[in-house]
C-alpha positions as a Python dict, from the first residue, in 0.01 Angstrom:
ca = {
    (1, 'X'): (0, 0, 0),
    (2, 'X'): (-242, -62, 275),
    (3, 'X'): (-485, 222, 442),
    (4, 'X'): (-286, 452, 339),
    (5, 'X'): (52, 311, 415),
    (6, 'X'): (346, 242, 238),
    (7, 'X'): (620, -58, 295),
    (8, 'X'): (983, -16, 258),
    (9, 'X'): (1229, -226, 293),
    (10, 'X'): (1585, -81, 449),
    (11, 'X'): (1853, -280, 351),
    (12, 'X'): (2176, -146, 549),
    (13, 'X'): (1942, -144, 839),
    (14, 'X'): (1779, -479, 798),
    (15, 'X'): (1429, -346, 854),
    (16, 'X'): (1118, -273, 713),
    (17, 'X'): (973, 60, 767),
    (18, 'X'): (552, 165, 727),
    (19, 'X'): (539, 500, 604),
    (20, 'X'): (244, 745, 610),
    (21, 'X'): (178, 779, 219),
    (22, 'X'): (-58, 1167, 321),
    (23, 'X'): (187, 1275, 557),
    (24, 'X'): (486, 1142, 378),
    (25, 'X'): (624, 1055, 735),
    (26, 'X'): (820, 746, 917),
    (27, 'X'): (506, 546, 1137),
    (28, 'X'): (693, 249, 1258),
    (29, 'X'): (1026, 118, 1182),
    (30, 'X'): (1022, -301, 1215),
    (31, 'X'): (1360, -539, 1251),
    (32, 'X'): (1358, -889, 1072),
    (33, 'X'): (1494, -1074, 1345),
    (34, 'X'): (1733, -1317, 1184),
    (35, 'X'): (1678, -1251, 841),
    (36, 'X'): (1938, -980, 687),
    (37, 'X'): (1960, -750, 387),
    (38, 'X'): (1604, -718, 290),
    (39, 'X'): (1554, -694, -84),
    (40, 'X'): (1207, -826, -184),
    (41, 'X'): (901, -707, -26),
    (42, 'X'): (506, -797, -110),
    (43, 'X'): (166, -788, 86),
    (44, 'X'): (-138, -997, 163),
    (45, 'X'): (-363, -759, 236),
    (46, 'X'): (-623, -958, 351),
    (47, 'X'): (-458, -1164, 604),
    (48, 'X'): (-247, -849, 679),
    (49, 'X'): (105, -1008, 592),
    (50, 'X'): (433, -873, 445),
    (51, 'X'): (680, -1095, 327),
    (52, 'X'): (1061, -1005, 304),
    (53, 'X'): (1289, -1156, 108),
    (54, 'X'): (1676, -1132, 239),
    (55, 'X'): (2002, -1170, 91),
    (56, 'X'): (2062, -1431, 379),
    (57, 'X'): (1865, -1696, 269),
    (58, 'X'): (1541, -1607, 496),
    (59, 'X'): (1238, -1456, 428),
    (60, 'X'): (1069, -1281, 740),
    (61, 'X'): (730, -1269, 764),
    (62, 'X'): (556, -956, 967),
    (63, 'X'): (217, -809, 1086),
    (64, 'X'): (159, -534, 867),
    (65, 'X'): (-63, -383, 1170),
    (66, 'X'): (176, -406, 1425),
    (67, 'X'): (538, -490, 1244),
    (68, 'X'): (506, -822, 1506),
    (69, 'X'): (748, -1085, 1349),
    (70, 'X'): (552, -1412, 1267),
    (71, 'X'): (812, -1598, 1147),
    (72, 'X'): (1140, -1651, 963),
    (73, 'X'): (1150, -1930, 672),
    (74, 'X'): (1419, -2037, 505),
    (75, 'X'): (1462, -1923, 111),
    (76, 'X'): (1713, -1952, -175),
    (77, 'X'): (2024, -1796, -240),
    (78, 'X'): (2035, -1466, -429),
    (79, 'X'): (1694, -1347, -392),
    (80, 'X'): (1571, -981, -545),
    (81, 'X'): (1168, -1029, -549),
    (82, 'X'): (876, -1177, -411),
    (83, 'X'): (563, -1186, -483),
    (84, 'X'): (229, -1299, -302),
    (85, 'X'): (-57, -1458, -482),
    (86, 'X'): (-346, -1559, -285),
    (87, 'X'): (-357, -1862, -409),
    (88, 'X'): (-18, -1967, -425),
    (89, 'X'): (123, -1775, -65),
    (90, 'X'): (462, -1613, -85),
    (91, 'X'): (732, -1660, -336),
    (92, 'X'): (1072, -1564, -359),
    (93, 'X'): (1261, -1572, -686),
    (94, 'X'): (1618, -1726, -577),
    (95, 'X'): (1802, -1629, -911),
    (96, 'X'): (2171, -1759, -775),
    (97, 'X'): (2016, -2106, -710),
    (98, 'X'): (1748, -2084, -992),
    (99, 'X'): (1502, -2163, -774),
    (100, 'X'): (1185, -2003, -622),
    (101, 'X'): (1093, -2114, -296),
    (102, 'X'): (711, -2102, -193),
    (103, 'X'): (600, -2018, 151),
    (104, 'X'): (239, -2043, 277),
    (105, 'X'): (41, -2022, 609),
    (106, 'X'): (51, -2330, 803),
    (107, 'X'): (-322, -2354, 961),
    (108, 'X'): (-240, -2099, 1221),
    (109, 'X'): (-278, -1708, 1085),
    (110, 'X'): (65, -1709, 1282),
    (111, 'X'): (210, -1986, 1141),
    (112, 'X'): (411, -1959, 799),
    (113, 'X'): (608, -2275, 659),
    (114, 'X'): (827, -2330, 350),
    (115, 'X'): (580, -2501, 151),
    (116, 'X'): (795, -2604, -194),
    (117, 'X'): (1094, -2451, -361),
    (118, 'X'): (1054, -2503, -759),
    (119, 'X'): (1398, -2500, -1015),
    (120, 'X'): (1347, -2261, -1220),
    (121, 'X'): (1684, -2046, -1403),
    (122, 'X'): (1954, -1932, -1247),
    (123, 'X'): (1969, -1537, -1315),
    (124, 'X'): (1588, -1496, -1243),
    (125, 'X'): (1598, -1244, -911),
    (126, 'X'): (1273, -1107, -1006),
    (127, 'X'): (918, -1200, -1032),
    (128, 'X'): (573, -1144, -1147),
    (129, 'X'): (250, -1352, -1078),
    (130, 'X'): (-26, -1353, -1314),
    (131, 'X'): (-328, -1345, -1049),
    (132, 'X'): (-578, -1485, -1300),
    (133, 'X'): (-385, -1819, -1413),
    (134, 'X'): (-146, -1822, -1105),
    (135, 'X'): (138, -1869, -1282),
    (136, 'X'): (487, -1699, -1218),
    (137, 'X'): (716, -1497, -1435),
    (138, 'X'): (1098, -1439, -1401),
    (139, 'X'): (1346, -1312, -1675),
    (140, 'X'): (1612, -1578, -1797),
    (141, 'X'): (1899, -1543, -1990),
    (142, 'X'): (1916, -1813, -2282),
    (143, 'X'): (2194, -1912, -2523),
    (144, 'X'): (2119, -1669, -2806),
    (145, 'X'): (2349, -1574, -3103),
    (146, 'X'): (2581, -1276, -3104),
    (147, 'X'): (2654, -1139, -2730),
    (148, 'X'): (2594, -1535, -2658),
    (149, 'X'): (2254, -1412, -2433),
    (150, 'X'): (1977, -1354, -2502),
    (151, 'X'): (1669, -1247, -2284),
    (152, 'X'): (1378, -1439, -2242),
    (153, 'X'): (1082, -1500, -1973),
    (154, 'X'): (1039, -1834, -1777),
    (155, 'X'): (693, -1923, -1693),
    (156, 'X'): (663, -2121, -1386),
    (157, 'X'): (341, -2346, -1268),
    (158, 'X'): (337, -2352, -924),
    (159, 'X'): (192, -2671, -740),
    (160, 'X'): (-154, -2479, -573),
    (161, 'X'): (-223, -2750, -240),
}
């Protein structure tokens, strides 16, 4: 949330959508341009950024002032979350490719590029970034006894230049 607004993302719709979190009413509604089926959504809210995730292998990139599309960057397959990190920029956990891909600002405040994409597990959709070690979190399922799973949590150092 940002001044007071909310971001959603609208997957059958393939939009984003800034709600009024007082009013509890629609403000804008914002397409993705060539990225589909929006899943994963997160914020810089300094630079004033939001960062979609879609099922289509893009992640959009959007004003969160003005819903203006910035850019579309390409992602892995099978993405659920991102998460933003000032440090690191953008990342999407790609859990059908076990990868997360990281996107960052390219010089221009306009300007976003895929910076790195990082094997991680395959199964890890979701994702969590510690902001004081800048280090990111997905689930993983591991050989394990019984079921022949078990859960576990991949930790994932992310190259900061």
């Amino acid at each position: 949330m940002v001044a007071g607004r909310v971001f959603v993302n609208v997957e059958d719709k393939d939009e984003c959508v800034a709600i009024d979190s007082k009013q509890l009413k629609i403000l804008a509604r914002w397409t993705l341009g060539a990225a589909k089926g929006p899943t994963g959504l997160d914020i810089d809210p300094v630079r004033h950024r939001l960062f979609v995730g879609c099922t289509n292998k893009q992640m959009a990139i959007l004003d969160s002032d003005s819903g203006k599309l910035l850019a579309t960057v390409p992602i892995g397959a099978g993405v659920d979350g991102v998460a933003y990190d000032a440090q690191l920029g953008a990342l999407s956990a790609n859990g059908k490719d076990g990868t997360v891909t990281v996107v960052r600002e390219n010089g221009s405040r306009d300007l976003c590029r895929r910076l790195q994409t990082v094997k991680t597990v395959v199964s890890g959709k979701t994702i969590a970034v510690d902001s004081k070690t800048h280090q990111a979190y997905l689930p993983a399922n591991v050989p394990g006894e019984g079921d022949g799973t078990t859960f576990g949590v991949a930790i994932v150092g992310i190259d900061k230049k």
